[in-house]
Rosetta silent file (secondary structure, phi, psi, omega in degrees, C-alpha in Angstrom):
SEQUENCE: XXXXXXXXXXXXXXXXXXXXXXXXXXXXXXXXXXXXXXXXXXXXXXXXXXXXXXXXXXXXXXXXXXXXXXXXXXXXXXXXXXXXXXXXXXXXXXXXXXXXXXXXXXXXXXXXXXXXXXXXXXXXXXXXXXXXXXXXXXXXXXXXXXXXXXXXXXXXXXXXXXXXXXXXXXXXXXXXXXXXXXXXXXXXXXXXXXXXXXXX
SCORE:     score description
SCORE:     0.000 S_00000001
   1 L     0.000  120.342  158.503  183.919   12.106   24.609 S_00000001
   2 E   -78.996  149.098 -171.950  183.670   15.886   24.440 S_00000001
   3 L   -67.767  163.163 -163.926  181.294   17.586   22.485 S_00000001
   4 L  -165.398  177.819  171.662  183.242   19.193   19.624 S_00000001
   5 L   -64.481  155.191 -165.402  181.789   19.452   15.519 S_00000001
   6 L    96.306  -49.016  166.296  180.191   16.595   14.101 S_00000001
   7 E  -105.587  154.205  153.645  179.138   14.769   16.828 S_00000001
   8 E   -28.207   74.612 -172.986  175.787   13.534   18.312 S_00000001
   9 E  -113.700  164.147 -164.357  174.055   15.032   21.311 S_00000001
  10 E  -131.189  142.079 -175.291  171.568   14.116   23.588 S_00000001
  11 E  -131.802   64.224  152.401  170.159   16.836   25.998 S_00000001
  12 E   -16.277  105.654  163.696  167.872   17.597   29.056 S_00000001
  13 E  -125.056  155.451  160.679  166.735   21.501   28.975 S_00000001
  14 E  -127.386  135.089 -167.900  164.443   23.999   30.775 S_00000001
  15 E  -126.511  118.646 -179.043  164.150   26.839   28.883 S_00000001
  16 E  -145.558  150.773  171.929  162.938   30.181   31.205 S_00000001
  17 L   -45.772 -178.504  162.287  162.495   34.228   30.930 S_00000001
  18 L   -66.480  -45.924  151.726  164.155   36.322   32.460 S_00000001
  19 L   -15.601  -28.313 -163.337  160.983   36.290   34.923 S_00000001
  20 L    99.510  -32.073  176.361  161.855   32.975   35.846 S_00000001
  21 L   -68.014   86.213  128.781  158.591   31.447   33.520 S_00000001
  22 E    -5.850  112.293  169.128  159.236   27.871   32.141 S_00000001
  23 E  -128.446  -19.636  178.880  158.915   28.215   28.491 S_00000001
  24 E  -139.597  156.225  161.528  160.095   25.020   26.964 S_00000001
  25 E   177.307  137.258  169.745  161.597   21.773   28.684 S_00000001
  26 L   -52.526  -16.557  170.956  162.368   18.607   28.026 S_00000001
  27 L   -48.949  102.195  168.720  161.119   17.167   31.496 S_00000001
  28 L    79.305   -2.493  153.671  159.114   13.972   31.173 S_00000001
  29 L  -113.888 -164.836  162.526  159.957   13.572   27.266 S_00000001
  30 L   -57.039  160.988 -172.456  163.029   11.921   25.515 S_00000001
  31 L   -78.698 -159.255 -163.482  165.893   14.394   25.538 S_00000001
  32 L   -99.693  117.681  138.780  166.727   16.884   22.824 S_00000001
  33 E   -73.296  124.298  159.000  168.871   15.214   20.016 S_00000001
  34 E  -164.183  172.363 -144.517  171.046   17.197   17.622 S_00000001
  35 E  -104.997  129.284 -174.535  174.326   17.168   15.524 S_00000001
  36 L   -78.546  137.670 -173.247  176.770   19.970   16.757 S_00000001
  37 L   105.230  -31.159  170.937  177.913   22.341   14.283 S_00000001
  38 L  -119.804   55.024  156.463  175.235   22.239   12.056 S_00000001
  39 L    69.437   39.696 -158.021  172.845   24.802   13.235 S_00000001
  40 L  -113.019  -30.079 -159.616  170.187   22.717   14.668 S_00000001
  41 L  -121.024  175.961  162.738  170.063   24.683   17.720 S_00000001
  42 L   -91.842  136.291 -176.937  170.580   28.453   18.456 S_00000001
  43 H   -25.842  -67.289  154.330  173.452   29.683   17.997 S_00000001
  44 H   -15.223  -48.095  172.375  174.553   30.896   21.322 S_00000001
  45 H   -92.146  -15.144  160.017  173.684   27.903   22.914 S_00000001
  46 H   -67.636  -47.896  170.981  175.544   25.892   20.722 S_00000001
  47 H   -38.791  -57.577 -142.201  178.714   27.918   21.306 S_00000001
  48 H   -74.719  -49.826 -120.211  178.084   27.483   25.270 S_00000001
  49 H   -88.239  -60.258 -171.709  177.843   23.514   24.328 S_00000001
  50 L   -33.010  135.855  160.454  181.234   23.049   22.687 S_00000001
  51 L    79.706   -3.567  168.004  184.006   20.899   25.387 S_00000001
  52 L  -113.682 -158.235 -167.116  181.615   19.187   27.868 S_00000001
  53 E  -145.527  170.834 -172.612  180.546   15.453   28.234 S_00000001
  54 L   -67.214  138.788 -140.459  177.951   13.193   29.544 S_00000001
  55 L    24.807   18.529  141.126  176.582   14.232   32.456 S_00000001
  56 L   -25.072   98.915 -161.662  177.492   17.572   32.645 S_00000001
  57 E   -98.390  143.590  175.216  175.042   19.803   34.209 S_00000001
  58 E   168.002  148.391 -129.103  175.034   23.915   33.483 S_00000001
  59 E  -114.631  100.197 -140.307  173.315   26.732   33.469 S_00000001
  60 E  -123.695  118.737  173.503  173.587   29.165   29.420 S_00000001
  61 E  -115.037  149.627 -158.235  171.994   32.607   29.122 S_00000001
  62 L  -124.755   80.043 -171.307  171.671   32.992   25.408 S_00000001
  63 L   -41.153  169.606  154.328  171.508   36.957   24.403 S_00000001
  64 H   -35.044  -87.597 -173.915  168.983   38.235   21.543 S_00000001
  65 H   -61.168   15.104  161.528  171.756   38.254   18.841 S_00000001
  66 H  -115.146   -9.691 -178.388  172.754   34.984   19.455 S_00000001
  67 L   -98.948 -118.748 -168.311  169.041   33.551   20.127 S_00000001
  68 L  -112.464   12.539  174.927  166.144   34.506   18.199 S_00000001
  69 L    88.134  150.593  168.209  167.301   37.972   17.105 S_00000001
  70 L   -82.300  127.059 -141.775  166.021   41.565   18.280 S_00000001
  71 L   -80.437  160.297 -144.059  162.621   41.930   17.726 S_00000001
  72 L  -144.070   90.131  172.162  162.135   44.202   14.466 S_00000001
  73 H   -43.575  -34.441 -166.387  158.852   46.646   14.588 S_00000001
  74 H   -67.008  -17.706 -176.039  159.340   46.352   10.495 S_00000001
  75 H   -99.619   16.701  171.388  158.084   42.849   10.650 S_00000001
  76 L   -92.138  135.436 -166.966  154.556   43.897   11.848 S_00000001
  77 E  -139.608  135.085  177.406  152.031   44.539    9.534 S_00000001
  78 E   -94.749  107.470 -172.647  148.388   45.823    9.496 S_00000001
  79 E  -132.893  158.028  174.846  146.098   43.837    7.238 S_00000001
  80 E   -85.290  159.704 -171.620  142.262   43.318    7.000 S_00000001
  81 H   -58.757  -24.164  170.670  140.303   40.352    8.701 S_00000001
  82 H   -44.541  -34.234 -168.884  139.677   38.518    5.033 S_00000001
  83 H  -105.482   41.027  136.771  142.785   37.380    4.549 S_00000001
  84 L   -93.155   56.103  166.435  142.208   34.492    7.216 S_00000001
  85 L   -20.407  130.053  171.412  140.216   32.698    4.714 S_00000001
  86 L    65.462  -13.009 -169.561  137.504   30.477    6.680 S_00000001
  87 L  -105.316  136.037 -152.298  138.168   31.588   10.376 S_00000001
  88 L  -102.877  -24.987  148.369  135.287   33.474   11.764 S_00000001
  89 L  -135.374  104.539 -163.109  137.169   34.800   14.947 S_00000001
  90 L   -76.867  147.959  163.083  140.250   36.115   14.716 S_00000001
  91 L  -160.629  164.155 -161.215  141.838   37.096   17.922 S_00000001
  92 L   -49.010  153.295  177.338  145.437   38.406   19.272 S_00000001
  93 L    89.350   -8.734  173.253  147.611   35.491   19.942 S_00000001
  94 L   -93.833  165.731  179.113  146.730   32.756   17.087 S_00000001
  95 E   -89.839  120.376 -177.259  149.142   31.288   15.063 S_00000001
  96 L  -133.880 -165.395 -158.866  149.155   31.165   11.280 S_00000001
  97 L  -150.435  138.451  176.417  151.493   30.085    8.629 S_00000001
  98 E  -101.240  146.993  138.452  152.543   32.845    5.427 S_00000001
  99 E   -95.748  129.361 -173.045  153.466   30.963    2.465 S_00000001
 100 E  -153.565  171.644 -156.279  156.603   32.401    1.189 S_00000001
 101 L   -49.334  -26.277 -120.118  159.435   31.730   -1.405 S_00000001
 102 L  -122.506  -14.374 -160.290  161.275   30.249    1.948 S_00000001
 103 E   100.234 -141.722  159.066  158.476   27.888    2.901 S_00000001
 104 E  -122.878  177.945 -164.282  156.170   28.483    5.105 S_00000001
 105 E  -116.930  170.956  168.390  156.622   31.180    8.136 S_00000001
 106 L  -111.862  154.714  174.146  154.554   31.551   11.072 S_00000001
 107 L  -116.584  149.295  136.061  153.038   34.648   11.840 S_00000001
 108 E    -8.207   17.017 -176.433  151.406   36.311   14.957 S_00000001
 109 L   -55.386  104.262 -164.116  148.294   38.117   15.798 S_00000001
 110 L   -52.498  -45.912 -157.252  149.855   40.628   17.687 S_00000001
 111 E  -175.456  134.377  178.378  146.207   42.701   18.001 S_00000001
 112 E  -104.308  144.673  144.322  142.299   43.185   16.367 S_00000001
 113 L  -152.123  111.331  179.505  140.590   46.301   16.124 S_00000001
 114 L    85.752 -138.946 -177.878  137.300   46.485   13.993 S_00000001
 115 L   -94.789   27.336 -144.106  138.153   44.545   10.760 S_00000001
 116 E  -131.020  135.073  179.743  141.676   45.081   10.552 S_00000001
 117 E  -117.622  147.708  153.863  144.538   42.749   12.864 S_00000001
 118 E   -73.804  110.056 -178.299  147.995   43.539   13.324 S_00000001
 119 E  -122.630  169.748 -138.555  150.437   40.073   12.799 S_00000001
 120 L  -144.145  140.144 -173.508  153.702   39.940   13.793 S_00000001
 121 L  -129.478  -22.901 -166.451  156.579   37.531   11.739 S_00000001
 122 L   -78.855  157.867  178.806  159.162   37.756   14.348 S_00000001
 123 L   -57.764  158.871  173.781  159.791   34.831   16.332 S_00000001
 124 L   -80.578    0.519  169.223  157.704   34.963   19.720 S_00000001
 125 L  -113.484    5.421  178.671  161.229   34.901   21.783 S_00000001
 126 L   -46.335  140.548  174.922  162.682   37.401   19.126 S_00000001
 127 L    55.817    9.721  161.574  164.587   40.075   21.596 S_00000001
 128 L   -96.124  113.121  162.420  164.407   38.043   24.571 S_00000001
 129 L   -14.015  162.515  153.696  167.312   35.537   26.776 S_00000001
 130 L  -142.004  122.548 -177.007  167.233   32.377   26.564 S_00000001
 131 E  -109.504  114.059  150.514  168.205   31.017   30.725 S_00000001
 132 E  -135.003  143.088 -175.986  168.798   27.040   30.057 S_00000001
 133 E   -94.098  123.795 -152.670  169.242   24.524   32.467 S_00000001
 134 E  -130.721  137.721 -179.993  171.180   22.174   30.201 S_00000001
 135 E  -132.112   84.865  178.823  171.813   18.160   31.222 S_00000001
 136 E   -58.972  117.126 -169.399  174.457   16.110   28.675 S_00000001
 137 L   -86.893  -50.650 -171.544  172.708   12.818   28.157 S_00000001
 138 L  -152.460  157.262  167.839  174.956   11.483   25.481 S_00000001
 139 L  -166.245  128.869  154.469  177.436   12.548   22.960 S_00000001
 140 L  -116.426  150.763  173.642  178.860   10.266   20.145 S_00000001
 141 E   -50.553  129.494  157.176  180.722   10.618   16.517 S_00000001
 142 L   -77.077  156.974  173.637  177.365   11.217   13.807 S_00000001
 143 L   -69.167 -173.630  164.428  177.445    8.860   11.067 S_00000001
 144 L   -77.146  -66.054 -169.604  178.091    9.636    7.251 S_00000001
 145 H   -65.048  -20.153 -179.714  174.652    9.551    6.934 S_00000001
 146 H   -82.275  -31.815 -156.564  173.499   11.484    9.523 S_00000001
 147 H  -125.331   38.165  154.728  175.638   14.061    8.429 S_00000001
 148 H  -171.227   74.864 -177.695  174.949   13.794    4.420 S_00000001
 149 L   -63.931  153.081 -179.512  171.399   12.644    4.974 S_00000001
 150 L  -115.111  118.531  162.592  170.079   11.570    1.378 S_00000001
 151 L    85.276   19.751 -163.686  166.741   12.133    0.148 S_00000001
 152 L  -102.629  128.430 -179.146  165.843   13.764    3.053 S_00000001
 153 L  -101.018  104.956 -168.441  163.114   16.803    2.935 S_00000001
 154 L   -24.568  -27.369 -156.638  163.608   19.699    5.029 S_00000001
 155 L  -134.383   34.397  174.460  159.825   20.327    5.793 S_00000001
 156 L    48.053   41.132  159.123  159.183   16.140    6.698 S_00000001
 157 L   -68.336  162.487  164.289  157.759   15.388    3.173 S_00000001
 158 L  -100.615   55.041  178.810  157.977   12.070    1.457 S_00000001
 159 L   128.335  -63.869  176.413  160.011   12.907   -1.664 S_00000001
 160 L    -7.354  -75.106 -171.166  157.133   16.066   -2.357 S_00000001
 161 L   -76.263  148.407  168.810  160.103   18.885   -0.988 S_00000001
 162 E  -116.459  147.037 -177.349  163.481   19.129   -2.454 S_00000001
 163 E  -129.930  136.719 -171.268  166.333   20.496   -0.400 S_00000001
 164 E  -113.814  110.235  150.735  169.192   22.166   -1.962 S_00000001
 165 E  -138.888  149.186 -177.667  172.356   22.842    0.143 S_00000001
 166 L  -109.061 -127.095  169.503  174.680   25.252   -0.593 S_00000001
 167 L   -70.184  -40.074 -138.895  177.075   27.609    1.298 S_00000001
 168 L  -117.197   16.570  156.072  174.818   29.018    3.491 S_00000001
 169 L    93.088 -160.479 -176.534  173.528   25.283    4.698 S_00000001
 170 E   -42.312  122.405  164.381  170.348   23.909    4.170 S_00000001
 171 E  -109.684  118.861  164.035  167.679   26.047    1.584 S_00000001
 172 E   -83.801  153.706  179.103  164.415   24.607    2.150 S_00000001
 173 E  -141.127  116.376  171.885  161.756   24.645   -0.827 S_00000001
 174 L  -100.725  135.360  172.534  158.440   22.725    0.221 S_00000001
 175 L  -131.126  152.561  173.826  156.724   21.431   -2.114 S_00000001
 176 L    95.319  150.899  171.813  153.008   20.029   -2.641 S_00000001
 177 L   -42.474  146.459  147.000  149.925   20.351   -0.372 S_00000001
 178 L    69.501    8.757  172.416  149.735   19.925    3.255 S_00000001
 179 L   -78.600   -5.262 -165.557  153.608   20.519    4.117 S_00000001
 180 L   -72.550  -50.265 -169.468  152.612   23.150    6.428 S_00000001
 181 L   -52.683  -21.086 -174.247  151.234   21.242    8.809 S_00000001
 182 L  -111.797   45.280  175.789  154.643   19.280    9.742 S_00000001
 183 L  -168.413   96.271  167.040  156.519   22.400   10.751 S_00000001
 184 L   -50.366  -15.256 -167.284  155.843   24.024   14.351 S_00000001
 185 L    99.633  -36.247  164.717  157.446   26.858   14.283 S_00000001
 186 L   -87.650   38.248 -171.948  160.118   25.245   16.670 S_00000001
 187 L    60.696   50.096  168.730  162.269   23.366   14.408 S_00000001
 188 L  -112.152    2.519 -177.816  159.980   20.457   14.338 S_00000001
 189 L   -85.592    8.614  174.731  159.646   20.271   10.289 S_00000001
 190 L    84.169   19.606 -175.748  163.173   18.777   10.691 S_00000001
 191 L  -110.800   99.499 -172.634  165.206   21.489    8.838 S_00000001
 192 L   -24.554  -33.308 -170.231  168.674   21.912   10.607 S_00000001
 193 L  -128.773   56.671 -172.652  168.477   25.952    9.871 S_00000001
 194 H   -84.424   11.398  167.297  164.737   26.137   10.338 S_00000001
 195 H   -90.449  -47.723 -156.747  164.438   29.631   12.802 S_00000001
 196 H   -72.796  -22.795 -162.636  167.243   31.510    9.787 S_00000001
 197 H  -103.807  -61.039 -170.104  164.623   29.773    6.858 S_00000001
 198 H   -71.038   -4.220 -155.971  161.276   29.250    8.518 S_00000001
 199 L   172.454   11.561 -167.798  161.113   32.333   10.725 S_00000001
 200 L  -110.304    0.000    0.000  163.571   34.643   10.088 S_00000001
């Protein structure tokens, strides 16, 4: 079976810079599942995806406007050290979470100086390739249910989040304490268009 909309795929990837620098891979865990056509992946690489079959091996460079976007100086911001409630040293390079109408995003610290940090909302591969070494594990037909999941909450709640989709696919709205916490930044809260909701 070729992959086409609809169906079911199973994937080996290494994900590297332009540099050559392993940034993600798949090596030593189960492979990457996800249902083609509905935005689970990045775009680009999904395109690239489309007509092959188990065991297929091949190699996808995935520009910026088809990836994670061109990185956007407008999404940088200069704020004082306070509003990290409880953390006593901030420093360039941690990871935080914004609560926003959208759920929540992660943000950056790009850079400290004195009391004041710079954080950064663009993704952290925003205006970079994406070089993947891509290995077709499986591909099958998705079910009706996988592909009108029921009761299912975009940000891996029990019930808590409600998910609304409309035209524009999946909206998530988390709701209730402690939802943050189930959503990496890498599509791991489970929400098929979580870099366009979650990060964008």
């Amino acid at each position: 079976m070729k992959i086409a909309d609809k169906t079911v795929v199973q994937m080996h990837y290494t994900l590297t810079s332009d540099e050559g620098k392993v940034i993600d891979s798949s090596e030593g865990r189960e492979p990457l599942q996800y249902i083609q056509g509905a935005h689970m992946i990045v775009v680009g690489l999904e395109k690239a995806m489309v007509g092959h079959e188990v065991g297929d091996k091949f190699d996808v460079k995935v520009i910026p406007a088809e990836g994670y976007g061109e990185y956007d100086e407008r999404m940088t911001q200069e704020v004082p050290l306070d509003v990290f409630q409880d953390v006593q040293n901030v420093e360039a390079g941690m990871m935080f979470y914004a609560q926003t109408p959208m759920g929540p995003m992660p943000i950056r610290v790009k850079s400290v100086s004195g009391d004041k940090a710079v954080i950064d909302a663009n993704h952290e591969l925003a205006g970079q390739n994406l070089n993947f070494a891509i290995e077709v594990v499986d591909v099958r037909e998705a079910t009706e249910e996988e592909l009108n999941p029921q009761g299912h909450c975009c940000c891996g709640g029990n019930g808590d989040g409600e998910c609304k989709c409309g035209e524009e696919g999946h909206e998530c709205e988390c709701g209730g304490e402690g939802k943050k916490e189930n959503c990496d930044g890498k599509g791991g809260c489970g929400c098929p268009n979580h870099d366009k909701h979650h990060n964008a």
